[in-house]
C-alpha positions in Angstrom: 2.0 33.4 4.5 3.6 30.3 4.8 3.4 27.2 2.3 2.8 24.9 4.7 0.4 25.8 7.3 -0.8 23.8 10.0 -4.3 22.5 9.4 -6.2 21.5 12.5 -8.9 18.4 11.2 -11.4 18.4 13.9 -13.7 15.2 14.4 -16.8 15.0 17.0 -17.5 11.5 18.1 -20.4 10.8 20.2 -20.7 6.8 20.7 -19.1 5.8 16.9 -16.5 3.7 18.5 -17.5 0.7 15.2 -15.9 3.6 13.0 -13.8 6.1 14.7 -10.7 4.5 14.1 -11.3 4.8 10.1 -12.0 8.4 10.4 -8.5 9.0 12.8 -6.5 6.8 10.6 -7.8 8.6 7.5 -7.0 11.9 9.2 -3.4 10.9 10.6 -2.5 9.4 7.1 -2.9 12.6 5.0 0.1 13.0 2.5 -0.2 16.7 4.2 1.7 16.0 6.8 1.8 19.7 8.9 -2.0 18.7 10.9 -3.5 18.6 14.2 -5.9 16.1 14.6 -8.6 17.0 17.5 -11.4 14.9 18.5 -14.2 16.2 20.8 -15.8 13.3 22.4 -19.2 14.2 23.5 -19.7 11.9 26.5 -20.0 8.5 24.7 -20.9 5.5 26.7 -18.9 3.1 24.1 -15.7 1.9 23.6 -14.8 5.7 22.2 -12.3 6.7 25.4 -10.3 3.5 24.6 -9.9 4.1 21.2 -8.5 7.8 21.9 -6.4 6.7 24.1 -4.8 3.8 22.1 -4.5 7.0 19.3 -3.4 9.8 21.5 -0.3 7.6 22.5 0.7 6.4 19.5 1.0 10.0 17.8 1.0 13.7 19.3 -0.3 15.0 16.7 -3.9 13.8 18.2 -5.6 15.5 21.2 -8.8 14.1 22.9 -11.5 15.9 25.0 -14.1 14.0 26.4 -17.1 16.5 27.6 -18.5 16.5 31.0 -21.5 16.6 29.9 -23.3 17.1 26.7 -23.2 19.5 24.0 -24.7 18.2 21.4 -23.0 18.3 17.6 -23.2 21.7 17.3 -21.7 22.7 20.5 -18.6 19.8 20.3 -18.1 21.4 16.9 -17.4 24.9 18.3 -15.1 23.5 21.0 -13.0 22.4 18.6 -12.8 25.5 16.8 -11.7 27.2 20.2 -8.9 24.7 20.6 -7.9 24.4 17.3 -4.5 25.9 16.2 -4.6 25.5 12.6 -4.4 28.2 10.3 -7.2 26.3 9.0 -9.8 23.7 9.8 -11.9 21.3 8.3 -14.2 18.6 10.5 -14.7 14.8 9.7 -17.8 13.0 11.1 -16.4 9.9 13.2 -18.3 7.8 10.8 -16.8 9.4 7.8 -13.3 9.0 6.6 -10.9 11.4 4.1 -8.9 10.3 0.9 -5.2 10.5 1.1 -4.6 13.4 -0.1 -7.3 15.3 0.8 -5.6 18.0 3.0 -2.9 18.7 0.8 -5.2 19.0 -2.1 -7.2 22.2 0.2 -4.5 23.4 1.3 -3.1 24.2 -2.5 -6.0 25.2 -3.4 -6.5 27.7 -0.4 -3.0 29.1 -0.7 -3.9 29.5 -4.8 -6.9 31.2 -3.7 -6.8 33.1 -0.6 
């Protein structure tokens, strides 16, 4: 097993815009730096879409999906999973935000404890 896997941190966002970018800047600013950040948008009629998009082109390590319709928390959830590549994954509500070093912190603990 490798010692620095990739860790996919998926967030579902369903009209959050007000705090979404706390929650992505929280997630792109881990001192783990090996992540995938993937955010399931589940059809917000907010300023959501804009925000992704400012985020998706500033750094690759963030994908966006906006549903076409629906799915609910649960279901955005388990689309993520699917997509995810990590070797792990965690999910952060869009209205919640991680400490620095929260990733590397699992991660260590994880590997220590498989």
């Amino acid at each position: 097993m490798t010692n620095n896997p990739l860790v996919s941190i998926i967030i579902t966002n369903y009209n959050y815009g007000q705090f979404l970018e706390q929650a992505i800047e929280s997630a792109l600013n881990q001192t783990y730096s090996n992540i995938e950040v993937i955010v399931i948008d589940d059809k917000s009629t907010d300023n959501s879409e804009e925000i992704l998009q400012k985020y998706a082109k500033k750094d690759k390590r963030l994908r966006f999906y906006k549903n076409d319709k629906r799915l609910g928390a649960t279901g955005a959830a388990q689309k993520g999973v699917e997509i995810a590549n990590g070797k792990f994954f965690t999910f952060l509500a869009a209205d919640d935000f991680y400490e620095p070093d929260f990733i590397e912190c699992s991660v260590k603990e994880m590997l220590l404890h498989p």
